[in-house]
C-alpha positions as CSV (number, residue, x, y, z in Angstrom):
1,X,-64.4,-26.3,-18.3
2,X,-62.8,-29.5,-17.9
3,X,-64.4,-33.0,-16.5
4,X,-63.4,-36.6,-15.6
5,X,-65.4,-39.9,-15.3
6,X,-64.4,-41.7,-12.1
7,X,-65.1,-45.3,-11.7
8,X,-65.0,-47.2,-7.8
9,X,-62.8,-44.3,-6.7
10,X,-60.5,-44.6,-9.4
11,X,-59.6,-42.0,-12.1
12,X,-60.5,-43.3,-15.7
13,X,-60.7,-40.7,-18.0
14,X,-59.5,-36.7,-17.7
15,X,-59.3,-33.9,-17.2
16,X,-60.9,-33.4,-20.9
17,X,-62.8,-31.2,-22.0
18,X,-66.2,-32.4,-22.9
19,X,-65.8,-35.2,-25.7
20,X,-69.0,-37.1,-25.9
21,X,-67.3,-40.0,-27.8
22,X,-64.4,-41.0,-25.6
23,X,-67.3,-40.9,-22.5
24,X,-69.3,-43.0,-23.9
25,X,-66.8,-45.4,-24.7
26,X,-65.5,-46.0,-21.4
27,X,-68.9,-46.6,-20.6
28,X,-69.7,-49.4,-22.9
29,X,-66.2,-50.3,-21.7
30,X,-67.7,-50.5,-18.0
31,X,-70.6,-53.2,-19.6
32,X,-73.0,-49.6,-19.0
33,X,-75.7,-48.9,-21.1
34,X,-75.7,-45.6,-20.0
35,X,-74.7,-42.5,-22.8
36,X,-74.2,-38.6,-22.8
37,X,-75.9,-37.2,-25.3
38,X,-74.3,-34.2,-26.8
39,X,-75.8,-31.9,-24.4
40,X,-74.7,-33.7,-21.3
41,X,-72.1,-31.4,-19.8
42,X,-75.2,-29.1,-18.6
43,X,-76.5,-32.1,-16.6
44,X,-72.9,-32.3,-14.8
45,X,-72.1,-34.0,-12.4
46,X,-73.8,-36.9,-13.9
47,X,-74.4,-40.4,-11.9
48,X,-74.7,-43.8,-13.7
49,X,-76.8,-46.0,-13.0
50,X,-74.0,-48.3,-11.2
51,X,-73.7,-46.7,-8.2
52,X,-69.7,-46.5,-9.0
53,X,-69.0,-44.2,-12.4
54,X,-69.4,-40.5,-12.3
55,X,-69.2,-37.8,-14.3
56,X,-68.0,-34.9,-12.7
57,X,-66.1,-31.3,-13.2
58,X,-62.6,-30.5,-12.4
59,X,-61.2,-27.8,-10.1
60,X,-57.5,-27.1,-10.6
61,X,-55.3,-25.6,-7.8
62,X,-52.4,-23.8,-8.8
63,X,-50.9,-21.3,-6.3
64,X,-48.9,-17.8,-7.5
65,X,-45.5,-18.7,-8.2
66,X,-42.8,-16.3,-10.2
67,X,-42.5,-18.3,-13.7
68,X,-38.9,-17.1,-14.4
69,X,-38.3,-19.6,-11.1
70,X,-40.3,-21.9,-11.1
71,X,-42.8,-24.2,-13.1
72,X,-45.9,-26.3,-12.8
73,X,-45.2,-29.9,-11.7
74,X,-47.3,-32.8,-12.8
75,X,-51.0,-32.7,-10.8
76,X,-52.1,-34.9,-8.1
77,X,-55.6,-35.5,-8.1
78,X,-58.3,-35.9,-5.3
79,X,-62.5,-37.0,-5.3
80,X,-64.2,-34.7,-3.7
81,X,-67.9,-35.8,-2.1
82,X,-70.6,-35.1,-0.7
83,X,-72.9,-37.3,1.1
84,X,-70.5,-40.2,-0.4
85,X,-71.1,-39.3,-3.7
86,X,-67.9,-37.8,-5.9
87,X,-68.9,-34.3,-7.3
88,X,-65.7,-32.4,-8.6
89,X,-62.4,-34.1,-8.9
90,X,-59.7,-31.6,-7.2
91,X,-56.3,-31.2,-9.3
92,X,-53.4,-30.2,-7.2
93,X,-50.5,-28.7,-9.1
94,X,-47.3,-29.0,-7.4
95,X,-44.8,-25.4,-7.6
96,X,-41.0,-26.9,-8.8
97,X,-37.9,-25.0,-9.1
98,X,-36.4,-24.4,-12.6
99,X,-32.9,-25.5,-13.1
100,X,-30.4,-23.5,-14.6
101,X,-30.2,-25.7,-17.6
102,X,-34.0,-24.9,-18.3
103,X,-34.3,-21.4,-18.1
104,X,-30.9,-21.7,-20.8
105,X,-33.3,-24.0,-23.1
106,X,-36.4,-21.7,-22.9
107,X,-34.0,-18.1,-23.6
108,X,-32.1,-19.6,-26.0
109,X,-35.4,-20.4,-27.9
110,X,-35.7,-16.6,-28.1
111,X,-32.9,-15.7,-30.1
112,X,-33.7,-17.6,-33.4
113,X,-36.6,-15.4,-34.0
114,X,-35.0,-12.2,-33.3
115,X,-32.2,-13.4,-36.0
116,X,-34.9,-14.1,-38.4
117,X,-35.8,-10.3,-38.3
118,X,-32.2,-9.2,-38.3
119,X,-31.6,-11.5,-41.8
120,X,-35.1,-9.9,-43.0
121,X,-34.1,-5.9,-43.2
122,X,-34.5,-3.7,-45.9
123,X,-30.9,-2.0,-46.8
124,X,-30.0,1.1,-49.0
125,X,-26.8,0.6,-51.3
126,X,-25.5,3.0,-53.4
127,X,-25.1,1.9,-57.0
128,X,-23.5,4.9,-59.1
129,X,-24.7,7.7,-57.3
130,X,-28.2,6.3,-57.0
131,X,-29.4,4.9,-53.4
132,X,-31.2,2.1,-53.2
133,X,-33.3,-0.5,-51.8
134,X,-33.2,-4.1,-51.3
135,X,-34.7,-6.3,-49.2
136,X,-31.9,-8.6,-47.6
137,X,-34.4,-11.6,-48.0
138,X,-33.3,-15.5,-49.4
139,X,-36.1,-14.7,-52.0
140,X,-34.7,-11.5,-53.2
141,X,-31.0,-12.9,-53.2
142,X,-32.2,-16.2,-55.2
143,X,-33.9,-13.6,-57.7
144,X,-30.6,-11.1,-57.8
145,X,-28.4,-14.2,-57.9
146,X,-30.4,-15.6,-60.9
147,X,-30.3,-12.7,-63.2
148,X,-26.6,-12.5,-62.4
149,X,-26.3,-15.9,-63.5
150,X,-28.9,-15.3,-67.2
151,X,-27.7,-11.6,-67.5
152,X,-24.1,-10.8,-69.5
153,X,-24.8,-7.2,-70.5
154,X,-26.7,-4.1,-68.6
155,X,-29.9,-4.5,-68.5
156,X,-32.9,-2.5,-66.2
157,X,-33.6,-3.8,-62.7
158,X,-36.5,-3.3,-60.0
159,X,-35.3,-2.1,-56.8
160,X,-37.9,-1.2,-54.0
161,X,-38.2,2.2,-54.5
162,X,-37.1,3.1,-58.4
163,X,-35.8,1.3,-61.4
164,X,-32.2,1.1,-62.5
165,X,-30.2,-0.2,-65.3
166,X,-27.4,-2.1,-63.9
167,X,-24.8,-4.9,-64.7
168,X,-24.2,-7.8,-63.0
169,X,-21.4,-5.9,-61.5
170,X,-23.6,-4.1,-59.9
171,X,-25.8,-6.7,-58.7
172,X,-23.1,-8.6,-57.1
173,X,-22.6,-6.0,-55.0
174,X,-26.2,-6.2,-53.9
175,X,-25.6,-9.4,-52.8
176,X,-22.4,-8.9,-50.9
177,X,-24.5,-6.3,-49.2
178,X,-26.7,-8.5,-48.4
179,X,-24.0,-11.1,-47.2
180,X,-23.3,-9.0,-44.9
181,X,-26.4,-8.3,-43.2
182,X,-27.0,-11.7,-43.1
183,X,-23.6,-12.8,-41.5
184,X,-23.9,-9.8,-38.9
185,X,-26.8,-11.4,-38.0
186,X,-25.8,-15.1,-37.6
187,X,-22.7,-13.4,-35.6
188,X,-25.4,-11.6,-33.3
189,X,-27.1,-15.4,-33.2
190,X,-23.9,-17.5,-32.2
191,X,-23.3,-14.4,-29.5
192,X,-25.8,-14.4,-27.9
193,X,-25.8,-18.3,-27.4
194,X,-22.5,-18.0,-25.9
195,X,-23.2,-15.7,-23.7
196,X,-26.4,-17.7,-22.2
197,X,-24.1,-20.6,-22.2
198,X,-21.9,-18.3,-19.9
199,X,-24.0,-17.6,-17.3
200,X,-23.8,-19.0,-13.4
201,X,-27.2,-18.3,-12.3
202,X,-30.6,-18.2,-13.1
203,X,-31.0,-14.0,-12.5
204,X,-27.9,-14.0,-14.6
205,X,-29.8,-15.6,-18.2
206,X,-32.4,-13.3,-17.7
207,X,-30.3,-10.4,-17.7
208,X,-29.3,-11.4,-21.1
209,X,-30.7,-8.9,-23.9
210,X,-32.2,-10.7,-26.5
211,X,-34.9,-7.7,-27.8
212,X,-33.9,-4.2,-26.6
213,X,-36.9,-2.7,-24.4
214,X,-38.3,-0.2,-26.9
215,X,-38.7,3.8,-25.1
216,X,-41.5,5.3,-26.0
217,X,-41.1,8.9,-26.0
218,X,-42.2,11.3,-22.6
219,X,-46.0,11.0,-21.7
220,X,-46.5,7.8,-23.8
221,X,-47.1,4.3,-22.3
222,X,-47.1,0.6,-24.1
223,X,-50.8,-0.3,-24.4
C-alpha cells in the first residue's frame, strides 16, 4: 500500500510506501511535534494536530490499455474528502501512445540476451575420429587458448564428455569451432537489429522474431 502526507491542500511527500523516517521529518519540517511511530500505517489516515497535514492512503487509477501501444503517462493527482477532511489522495494515470522509435528501443533490448545464449552452446567437433564436446564459452576458449599457448607437444585434454590426448593442432581447431559459433551469433545480433531498424510501423517490430514460439507436442499446453 502506498500513502502521501498532504499539507494545506498541497502534495508534500508520496506516493511511498510506508517510511516512518522521511514522515516524520517533514513533520518537524512543518514546526509539528507530531510522530508516527512504526506502527502508524494501521492508524491511516492519520490527522495532525494542525488542522492542515494529513496522512492518508493512495488509490491509483489506471484504465486497460494494450501495452504493445501504449504506456503509462506521468500521474495527476487529486484530495479526496469527506466532510472537508482529505482521506485518500486519487492518482490518475494518463494512457499515451508509443512512438515507433520506442517500441524499436524496448525490442531491440531483446536481442542481446537471446545472443548471449546463441554464443553459450555446447558444440561436438570431431577430433580424429573421436566426437566431442566443448562448451563454446569465453571461459573455455581463454582455457583452450592458454594451453595452446604453454603446450608444444601432445598432451591429454578434458572435454565434456571423455578425455583425449591432443596437440595444439587440435585444439586450434576447437577454437575455430568455436569462432564460428560465436560469429554466427553476432551475425544473428547485427540482423536482427537491422531488421527492427527496417520497419515502418509499430505492428511491423513486433512481427519481428527475436525467440521462436516453442510447440509443444499434441495435447500438451505451456503451464
Amino acid at each position: 500500500m502506498e500513502f502521501a502526507l498532504v499539507h494545506d491542500n498541497s502534495l508534500l511527500l508520496g506516493p511511498i510506501g510506508f517510511n516512518r523516517r522521511m514522515i516524520n521529518s517533514e513533520l518537524e519540517d512543518l514546526e509539528l511535534n507530531d510522530r508516527v511511530s512504526s506502527q502508524g500505517f494501521k492508524d491511516v489516515p492519520i490527522h495532525f494536530s494542525d488542522g492542515l497535514t494529513h496522512l492518508i492512503p493512495v488509490e491509483n487509477f489506471i484504465e486497460e490499455y494494450n501495452p504493445l501501444h501504449k504506456k503509462v503517462g506521468n500521474f495527476s493527482w487529486e484530495i479526496i474528502k469527506e466532510d472537508n477532511i482529505p482521506t485518500k489522495l486519487k492518482l490518475t494515470y494518463p494512457i499515451l501512445d508509443k512512438t515507433l522509435d520506442e517500441v524499436k528501443v524496448l525490442r531491440k533490448q531483446e536481442i542481446s540476451p537471446v545472443r548471449k545464449e546463441k554464443e553459450n552452446t555446447i558444440i561436438e567437433i570431431d577430433i580424429n575420429g573421436t566426437s566431442v564436446q566443448v562448451s563454446t564459452s569465453r571461459e573455455e576458449r581463454l582455457l583452450i587458448s592458454s594451453k595452446i599457448a604453454a603446450s608444444s607437444e601432445s598432451f591429454n585434454y578434458k572435454f565434456r564428455n571423455t578425455w583425449l590426448e591432443v596437440t595444439s593442432s587440435d585444439l586450434q581447431k576447437v577454437i575455430s569451432e568455436i569462432d564460428k559459433v560465436v560469429q554466427e551469433a553476432f551475425d544473428w545480433e547485427l540482423s536482427k537489429l537491422q531488421e527492427i531498424d527496417a520497419c515502418k510501423t509499430i505492428d511491423e517490430v513486433y512481427e519481428v522474431t527475436i525467440r521462436p514460439v516453442v510447440q509443444l507436442p499434441f495435447g500438451n499446453a505451456a503451464q
